[in-house]
CHARMM-style PDB file with segment names, atoms N, HN, CA, C and O in Angstrom:
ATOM      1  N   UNK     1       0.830  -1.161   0.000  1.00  0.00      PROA
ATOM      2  CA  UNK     1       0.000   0.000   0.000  1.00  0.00      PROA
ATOM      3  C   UNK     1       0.892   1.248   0.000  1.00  0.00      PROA
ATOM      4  O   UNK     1       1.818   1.356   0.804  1.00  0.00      PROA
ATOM      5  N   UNK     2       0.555   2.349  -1.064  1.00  0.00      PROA
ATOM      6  HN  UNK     2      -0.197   2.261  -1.717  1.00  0.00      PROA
ATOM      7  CA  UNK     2       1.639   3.438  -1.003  1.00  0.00      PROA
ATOM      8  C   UNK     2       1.070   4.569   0.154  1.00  0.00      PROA
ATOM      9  O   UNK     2       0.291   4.280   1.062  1.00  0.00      PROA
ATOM     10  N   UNK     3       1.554   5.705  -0.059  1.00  0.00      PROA
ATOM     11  HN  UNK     3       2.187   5.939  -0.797  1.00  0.00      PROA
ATOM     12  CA  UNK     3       1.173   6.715   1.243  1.00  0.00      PROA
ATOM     13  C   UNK     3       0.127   7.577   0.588  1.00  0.00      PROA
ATOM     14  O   UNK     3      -0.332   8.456   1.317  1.00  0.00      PROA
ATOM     15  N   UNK     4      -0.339   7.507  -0.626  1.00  0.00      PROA
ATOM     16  HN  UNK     4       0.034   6.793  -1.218  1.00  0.00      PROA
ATOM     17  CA  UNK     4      -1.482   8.266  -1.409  1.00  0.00      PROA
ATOM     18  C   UNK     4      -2.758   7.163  -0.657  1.00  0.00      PROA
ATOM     19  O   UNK     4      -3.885   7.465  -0.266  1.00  0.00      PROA
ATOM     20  N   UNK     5      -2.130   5.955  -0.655  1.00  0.00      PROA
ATOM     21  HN  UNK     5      -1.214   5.710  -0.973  1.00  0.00      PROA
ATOM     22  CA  UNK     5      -3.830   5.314  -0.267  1.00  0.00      PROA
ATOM     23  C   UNK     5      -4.324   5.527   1.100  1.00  0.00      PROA
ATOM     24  O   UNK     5      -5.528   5.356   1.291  1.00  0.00      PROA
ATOM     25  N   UNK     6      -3.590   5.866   2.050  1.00  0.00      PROA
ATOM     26  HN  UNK     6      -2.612   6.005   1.895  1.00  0.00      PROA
ATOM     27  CA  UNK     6      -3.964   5.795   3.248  1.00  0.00      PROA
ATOM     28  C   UNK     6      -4.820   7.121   3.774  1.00  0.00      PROA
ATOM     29  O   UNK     6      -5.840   7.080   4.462  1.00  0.00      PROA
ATOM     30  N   UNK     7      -4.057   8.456   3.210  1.00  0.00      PROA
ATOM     31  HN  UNK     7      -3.229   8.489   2.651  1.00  0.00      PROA
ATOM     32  CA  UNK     7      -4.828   9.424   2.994  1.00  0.00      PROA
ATOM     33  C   UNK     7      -4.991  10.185   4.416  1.00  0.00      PROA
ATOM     34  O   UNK     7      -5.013  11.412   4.504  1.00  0.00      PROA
ATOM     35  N   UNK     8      -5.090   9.397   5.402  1.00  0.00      PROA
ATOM     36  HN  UNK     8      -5.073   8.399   5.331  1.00  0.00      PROA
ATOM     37  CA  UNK     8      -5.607   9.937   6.641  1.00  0.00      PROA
ATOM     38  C   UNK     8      -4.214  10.126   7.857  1.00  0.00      PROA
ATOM     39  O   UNK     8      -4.448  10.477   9.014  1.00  0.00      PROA
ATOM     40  N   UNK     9      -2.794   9.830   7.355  1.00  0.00      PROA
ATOM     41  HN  UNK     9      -2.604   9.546   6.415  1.00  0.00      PROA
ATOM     42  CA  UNK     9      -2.228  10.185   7.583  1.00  0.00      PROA
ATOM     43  C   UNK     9      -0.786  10.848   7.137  1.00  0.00      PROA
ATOM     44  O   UNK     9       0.319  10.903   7.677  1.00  0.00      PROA
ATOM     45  N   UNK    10      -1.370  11.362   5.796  1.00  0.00      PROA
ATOM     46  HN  UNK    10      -2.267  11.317   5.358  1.00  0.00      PROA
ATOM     47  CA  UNK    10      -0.789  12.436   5.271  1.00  0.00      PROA
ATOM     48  C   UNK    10      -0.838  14.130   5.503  1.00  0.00      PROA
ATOM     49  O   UNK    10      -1.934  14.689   5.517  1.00  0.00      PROA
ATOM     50  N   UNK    11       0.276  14.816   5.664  1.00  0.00      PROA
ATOM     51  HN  UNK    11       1.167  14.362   5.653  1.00  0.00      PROA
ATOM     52  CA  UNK    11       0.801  15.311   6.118  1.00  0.00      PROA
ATOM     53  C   UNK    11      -0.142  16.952   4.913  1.00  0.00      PROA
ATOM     54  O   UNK    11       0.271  16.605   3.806  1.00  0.00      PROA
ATOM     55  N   UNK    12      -0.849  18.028   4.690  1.00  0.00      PROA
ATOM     56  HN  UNK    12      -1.184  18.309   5.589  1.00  0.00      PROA
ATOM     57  CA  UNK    12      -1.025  18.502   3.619  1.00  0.00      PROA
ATOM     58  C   UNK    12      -0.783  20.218   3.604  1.00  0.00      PROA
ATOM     59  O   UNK    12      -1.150  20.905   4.557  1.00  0.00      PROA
ATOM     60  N   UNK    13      -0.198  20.733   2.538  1.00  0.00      PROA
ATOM     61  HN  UNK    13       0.100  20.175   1.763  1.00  0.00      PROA
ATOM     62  CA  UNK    13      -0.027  21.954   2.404  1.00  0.00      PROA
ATOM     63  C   UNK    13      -0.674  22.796   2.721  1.00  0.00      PROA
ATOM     64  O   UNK    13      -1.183  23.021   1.623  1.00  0.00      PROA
ATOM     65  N   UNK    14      -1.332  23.865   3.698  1.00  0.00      PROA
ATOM     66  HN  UNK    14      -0.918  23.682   4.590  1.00  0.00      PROA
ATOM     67  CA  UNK    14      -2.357  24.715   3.720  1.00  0.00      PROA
ATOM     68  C   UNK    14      -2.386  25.424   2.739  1.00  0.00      PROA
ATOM     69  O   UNK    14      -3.466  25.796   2.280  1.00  0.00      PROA
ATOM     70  N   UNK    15      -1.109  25.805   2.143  1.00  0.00      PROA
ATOM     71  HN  UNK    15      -0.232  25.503   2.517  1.00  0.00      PROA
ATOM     72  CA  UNK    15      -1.026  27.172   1.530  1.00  0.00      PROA
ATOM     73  C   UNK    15      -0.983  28.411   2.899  1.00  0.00      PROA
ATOM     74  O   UNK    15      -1.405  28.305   4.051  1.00  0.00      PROA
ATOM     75  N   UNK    16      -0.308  29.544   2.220  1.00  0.00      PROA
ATOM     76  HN  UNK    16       0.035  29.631   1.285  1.00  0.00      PROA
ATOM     77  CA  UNK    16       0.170  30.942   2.260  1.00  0.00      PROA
ATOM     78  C   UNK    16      -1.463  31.563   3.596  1.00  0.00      PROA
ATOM     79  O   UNK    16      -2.595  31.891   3.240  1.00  0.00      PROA
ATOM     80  N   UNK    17      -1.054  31.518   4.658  1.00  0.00      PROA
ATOM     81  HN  UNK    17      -0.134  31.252   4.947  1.00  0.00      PROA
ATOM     82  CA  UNK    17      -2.546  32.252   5.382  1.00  0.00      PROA
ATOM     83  C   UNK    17      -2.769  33.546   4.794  1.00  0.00      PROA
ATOM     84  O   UNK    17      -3.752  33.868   4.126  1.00  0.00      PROA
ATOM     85  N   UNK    18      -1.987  34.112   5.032  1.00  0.00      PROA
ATOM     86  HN  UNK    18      -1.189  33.851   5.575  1.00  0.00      PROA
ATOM     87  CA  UNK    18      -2.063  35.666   4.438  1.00  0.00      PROA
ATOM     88  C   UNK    18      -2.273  36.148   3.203  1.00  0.00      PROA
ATOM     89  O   UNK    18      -2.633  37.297   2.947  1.00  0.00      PROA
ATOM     90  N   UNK    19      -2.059  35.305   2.450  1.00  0.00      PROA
ATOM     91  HN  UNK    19      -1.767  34.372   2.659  1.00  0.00      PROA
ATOM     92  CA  UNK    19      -2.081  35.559   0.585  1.00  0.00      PROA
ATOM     93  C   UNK    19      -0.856  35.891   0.042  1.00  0.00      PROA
ATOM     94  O   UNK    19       0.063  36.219   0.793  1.00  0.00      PROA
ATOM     95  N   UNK    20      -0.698  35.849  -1.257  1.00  0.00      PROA
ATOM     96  HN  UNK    20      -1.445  35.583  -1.867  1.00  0.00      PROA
ATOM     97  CA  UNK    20       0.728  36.291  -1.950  1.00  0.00      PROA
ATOM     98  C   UNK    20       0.701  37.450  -1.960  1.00  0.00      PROA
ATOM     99  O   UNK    20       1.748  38.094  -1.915  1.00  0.00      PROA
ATOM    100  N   UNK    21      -0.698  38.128  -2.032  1.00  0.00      PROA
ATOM    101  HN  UNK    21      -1.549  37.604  -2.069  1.00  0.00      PROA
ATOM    102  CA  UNK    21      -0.570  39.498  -2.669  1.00  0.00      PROA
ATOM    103  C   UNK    21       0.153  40.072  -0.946  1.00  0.00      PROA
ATOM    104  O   UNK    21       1.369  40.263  -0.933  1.00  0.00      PROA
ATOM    105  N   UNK    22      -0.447  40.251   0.062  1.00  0.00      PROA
ATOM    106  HN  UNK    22      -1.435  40.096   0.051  1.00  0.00      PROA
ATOM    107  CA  UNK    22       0.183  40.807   1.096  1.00  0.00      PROA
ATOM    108  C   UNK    22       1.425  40.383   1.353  1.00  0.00      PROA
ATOM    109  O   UNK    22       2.151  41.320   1.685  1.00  0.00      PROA
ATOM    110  N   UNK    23       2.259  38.753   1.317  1.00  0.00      PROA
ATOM    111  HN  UNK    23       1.669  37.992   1.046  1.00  0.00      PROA
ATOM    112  CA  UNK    23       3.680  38.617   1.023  1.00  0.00      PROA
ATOM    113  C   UNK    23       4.569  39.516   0.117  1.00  0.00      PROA
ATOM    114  O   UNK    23       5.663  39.996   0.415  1.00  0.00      PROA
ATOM    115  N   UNK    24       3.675  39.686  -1.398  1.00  0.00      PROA
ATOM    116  HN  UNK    24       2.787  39.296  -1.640  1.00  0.00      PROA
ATOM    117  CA  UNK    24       4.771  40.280  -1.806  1.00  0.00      PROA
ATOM    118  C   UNK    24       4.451  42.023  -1.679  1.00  0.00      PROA
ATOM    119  O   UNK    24       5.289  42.833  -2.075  1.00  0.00      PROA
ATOM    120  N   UNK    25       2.950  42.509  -0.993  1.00  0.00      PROA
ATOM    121  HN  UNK    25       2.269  41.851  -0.672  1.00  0.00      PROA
ATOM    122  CA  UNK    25       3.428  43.846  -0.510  1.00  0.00      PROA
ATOM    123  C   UNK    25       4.251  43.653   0.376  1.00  0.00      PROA
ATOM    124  O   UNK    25       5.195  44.378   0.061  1.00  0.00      PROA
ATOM    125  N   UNK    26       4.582  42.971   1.584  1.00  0.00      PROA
ATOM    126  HN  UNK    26       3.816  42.382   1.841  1.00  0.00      PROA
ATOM    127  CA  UNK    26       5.450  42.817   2.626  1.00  0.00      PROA
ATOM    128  C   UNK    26       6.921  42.986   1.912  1.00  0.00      PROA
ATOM    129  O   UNK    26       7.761  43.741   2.404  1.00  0.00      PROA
ATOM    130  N   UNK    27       7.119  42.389   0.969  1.00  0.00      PROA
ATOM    131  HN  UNK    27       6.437  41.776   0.569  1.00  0.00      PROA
ATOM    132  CA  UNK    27       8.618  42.212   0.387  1.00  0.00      PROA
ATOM    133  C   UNK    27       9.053  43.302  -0.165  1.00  0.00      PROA
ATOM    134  O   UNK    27      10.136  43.861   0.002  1.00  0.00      PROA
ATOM    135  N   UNK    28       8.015  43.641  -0.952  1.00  0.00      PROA
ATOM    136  HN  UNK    28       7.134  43.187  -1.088  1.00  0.00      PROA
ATOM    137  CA  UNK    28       7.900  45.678  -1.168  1.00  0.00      PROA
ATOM    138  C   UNK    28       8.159  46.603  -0.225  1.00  0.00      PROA
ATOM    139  O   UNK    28       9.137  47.297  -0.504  1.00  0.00      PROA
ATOM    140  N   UNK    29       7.638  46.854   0.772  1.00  0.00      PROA
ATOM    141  HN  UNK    29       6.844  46.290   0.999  1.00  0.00      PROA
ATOM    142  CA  UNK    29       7.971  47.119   1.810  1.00  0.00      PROA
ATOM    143  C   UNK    29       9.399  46.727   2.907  1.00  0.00      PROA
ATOM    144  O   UNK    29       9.833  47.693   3.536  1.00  0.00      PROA
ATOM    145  N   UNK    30       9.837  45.880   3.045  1.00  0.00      PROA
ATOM    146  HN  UNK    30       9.484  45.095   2.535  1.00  0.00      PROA
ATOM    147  CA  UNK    30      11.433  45.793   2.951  1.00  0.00      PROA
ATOM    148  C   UNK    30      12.062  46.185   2.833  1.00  0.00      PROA
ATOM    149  O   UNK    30      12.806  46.800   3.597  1.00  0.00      PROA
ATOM    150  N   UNK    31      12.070  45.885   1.005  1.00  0.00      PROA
ATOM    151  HN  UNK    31      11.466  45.385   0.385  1.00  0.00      PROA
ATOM    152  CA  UNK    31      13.157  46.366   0.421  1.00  0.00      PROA
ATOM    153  C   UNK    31      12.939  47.735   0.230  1.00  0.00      PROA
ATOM    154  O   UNK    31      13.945  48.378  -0.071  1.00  0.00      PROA
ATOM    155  N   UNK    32      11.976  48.295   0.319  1.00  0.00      PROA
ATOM    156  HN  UNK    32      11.159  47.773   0.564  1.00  0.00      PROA
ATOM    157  CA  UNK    32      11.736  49.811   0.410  1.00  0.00      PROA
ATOM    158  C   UNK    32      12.433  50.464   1.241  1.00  0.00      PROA
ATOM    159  O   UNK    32      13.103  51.439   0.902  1.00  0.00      PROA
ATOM    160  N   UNK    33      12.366  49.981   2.533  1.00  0.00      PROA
ATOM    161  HN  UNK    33      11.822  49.189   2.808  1.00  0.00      PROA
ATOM    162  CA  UNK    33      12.943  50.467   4.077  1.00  0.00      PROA
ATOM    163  C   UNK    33      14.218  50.256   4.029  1.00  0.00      PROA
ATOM    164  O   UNK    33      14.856  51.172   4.547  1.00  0.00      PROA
ATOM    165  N   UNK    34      15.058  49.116   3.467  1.00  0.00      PROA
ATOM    166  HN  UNK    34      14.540  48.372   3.046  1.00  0.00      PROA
ATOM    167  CA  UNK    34      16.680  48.590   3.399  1.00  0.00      PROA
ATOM    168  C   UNK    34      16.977  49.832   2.563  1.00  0.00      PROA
ATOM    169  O   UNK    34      17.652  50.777   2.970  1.00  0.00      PROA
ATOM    170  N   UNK    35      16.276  49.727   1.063  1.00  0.00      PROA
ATOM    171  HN  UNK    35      15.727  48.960   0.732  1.00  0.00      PROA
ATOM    172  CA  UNK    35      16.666  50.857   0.503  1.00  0.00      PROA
ATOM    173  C   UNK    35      17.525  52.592   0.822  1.00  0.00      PROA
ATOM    174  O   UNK    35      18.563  53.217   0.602  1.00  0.00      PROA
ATOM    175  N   UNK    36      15.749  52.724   1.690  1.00  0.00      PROA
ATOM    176  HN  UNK    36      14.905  52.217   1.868  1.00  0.00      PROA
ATOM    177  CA  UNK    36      15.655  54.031   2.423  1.00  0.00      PROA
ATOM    178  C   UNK    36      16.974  54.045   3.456  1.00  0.00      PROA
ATOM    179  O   UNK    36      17.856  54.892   3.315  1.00  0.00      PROA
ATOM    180  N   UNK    37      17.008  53.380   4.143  1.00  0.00      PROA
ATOM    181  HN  UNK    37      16.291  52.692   4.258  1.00  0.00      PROA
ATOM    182  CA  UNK    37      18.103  53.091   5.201  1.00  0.00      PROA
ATOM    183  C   UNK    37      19.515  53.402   4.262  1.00  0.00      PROA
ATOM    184  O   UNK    37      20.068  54.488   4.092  1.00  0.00      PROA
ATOM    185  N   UNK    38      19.787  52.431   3.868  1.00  0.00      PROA
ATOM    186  HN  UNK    38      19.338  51.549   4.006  1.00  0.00      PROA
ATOM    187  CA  UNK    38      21.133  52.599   2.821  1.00  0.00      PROA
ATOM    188  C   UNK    38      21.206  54.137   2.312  1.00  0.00      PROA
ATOM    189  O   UNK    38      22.334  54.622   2.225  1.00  0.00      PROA
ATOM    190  N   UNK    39      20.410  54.711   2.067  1.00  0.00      PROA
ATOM    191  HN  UNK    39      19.494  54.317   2.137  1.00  0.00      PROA
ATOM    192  CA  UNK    39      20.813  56.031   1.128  1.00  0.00      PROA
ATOM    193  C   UNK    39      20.600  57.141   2.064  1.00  0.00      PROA
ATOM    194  O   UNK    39      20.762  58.298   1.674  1.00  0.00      PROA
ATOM    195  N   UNK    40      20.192  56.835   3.466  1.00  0.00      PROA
ATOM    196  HN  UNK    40      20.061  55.896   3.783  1.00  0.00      PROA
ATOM    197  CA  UNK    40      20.501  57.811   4.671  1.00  0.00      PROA
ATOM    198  C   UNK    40      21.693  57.625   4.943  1.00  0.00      PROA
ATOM    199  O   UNK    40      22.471  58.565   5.109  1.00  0.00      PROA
ATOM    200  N   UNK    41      22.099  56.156   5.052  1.00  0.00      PROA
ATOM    201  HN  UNK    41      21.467  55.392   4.917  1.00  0.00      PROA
ATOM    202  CA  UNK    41      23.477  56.474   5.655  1.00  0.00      PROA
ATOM    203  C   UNK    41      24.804  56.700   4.564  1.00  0.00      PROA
ATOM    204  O   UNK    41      25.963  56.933   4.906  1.00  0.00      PROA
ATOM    205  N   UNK    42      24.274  56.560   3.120  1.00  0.00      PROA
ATOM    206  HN  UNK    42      23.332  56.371   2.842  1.00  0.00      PROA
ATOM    207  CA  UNK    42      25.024  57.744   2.100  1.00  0.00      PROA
ATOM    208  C   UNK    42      25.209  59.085   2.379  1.00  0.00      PROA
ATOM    209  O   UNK    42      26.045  59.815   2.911  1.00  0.00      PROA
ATOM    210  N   UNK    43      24.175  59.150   1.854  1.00  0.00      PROA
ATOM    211  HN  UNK    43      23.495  58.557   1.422  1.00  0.00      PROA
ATOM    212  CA  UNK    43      23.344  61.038   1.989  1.00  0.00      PROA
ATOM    213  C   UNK    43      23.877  61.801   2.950  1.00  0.00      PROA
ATOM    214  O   UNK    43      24.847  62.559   2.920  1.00  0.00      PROA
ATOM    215  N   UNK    44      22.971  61.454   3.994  1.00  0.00      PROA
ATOM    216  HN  UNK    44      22.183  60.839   4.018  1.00  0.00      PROA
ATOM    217  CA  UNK    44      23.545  62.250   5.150  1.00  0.00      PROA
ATOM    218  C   UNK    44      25.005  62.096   5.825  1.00  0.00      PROA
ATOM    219  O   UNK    44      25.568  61.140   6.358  1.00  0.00      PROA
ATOM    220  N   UNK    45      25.370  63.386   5.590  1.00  0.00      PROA
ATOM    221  HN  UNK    45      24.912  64.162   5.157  1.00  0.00      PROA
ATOM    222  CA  UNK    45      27.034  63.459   6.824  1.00  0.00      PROA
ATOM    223  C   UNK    45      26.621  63.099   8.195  1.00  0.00      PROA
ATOM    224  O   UNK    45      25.953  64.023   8.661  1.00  0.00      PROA
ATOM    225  N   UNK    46      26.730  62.307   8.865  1.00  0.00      PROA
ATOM    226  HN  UNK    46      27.272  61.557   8.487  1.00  0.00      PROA
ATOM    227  CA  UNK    46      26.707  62.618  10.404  1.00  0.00      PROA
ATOM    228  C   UNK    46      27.818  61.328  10.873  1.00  0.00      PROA
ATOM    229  O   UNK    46      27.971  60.119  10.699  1.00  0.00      PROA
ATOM    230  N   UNK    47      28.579  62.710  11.719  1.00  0.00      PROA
ATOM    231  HN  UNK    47      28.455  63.692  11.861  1.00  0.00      PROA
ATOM    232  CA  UNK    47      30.343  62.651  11.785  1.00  0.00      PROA
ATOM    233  C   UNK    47      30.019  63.072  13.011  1.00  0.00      PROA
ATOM    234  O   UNK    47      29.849  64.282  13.163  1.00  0.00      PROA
ATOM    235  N   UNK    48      29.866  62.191  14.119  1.00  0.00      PROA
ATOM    236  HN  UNK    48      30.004  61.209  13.996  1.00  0.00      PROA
ATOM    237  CA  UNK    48      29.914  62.320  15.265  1.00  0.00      PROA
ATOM    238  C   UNK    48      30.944  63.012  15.863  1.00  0.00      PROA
ATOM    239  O   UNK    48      30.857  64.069  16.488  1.00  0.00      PROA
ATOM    240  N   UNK    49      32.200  62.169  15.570  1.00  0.00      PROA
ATOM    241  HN  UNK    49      32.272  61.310  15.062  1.00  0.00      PROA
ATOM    242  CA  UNK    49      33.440  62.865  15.898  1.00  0.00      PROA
ATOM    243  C   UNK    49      33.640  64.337  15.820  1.00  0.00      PROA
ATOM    244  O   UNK    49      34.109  64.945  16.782  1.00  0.00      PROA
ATOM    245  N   UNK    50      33.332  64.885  14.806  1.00  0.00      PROA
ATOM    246  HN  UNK    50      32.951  64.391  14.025  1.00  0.00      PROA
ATOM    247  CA  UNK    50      33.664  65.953  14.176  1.00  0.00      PROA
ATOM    248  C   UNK    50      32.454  67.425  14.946  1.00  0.00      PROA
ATOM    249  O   UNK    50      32.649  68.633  14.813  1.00  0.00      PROA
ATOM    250  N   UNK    51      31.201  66.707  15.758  1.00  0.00      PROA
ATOM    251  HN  UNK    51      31.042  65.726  15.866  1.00  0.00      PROA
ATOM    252  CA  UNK    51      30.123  67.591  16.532  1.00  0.00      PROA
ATOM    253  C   UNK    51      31.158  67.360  17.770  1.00  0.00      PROA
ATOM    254  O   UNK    51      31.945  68.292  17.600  1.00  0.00      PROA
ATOM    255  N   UNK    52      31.555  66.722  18.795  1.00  0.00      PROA
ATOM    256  HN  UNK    52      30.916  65.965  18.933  1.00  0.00      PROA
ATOM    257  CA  UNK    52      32.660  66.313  19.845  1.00  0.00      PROA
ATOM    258  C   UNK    52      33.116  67.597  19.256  1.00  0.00      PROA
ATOM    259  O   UNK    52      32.522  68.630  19.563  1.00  0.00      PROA
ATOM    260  N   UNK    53      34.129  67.619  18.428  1.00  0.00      PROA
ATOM    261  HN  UNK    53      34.612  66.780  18.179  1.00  0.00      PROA
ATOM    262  CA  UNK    53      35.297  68.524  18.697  1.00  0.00      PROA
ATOM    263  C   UNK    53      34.735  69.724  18.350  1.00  0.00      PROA
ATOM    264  O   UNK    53      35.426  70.723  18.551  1.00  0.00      PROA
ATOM    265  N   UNK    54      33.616  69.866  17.866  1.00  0.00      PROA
ATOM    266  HN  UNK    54      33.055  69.055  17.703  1.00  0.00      PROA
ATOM    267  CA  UNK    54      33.228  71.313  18.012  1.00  0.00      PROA
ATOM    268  C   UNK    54      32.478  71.902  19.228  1.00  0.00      PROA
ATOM    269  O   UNK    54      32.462  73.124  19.376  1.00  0.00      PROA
ATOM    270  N   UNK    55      31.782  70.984  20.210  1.00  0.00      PROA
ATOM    271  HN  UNK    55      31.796  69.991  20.090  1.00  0.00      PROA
ATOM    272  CA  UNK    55      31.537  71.377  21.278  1.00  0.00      PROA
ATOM    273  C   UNK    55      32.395  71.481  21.869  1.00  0.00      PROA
ATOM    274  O   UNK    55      32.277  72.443  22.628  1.00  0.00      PROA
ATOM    275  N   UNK    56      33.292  70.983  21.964  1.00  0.00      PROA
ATOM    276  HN  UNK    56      33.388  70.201  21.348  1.00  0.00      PROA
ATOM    277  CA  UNK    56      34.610  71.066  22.790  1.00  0.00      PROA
ATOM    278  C   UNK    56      35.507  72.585  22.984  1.00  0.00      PROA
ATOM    279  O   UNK    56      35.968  73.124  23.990  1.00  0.00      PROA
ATOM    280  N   UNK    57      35.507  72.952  21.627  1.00  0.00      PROA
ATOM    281  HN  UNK    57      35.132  72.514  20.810  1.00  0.00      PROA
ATOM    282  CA  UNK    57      36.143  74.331  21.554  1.00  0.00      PROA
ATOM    283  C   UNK    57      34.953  75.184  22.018  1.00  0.00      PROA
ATOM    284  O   UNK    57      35.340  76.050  22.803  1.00  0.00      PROA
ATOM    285  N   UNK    58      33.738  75.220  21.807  1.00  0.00      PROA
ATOM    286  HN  UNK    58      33.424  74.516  21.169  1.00  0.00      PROA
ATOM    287  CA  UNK    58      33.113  76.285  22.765  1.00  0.00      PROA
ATOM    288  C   UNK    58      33.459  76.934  24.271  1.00  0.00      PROA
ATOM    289  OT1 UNK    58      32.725  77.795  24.756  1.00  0.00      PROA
TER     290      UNK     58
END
């Protein structure tokens, strides 16, 4: 007897609870934010060091 005949103790895929479409907005969203992240810490100068030594001389 193979494991298709028994039937009642096979193991079965639900599928995705949430749907694909909200997975792949989720994945959109991600890579949106990694994006965003990455090109702040391009973009913006912030040189800690360099605020230090200017409070310092005040």
């Amino acid at each position: 007897m193979s494991k298709r005949d028994t039937g009642d103790n096979e193991e079965k895929y639900m599928g995705n609870i949430w749907g694909w479409k909200i997975s792949w907005m989720s994945l959109v969203l991600i890579v949106f934010m990694l994006g965003l992240m990455a090109a702040r810490k391009c973009y913006l100068d912030n040189h800690p060091e360099e605020q230090i030594e200017l409070n310092q001389t005040d």
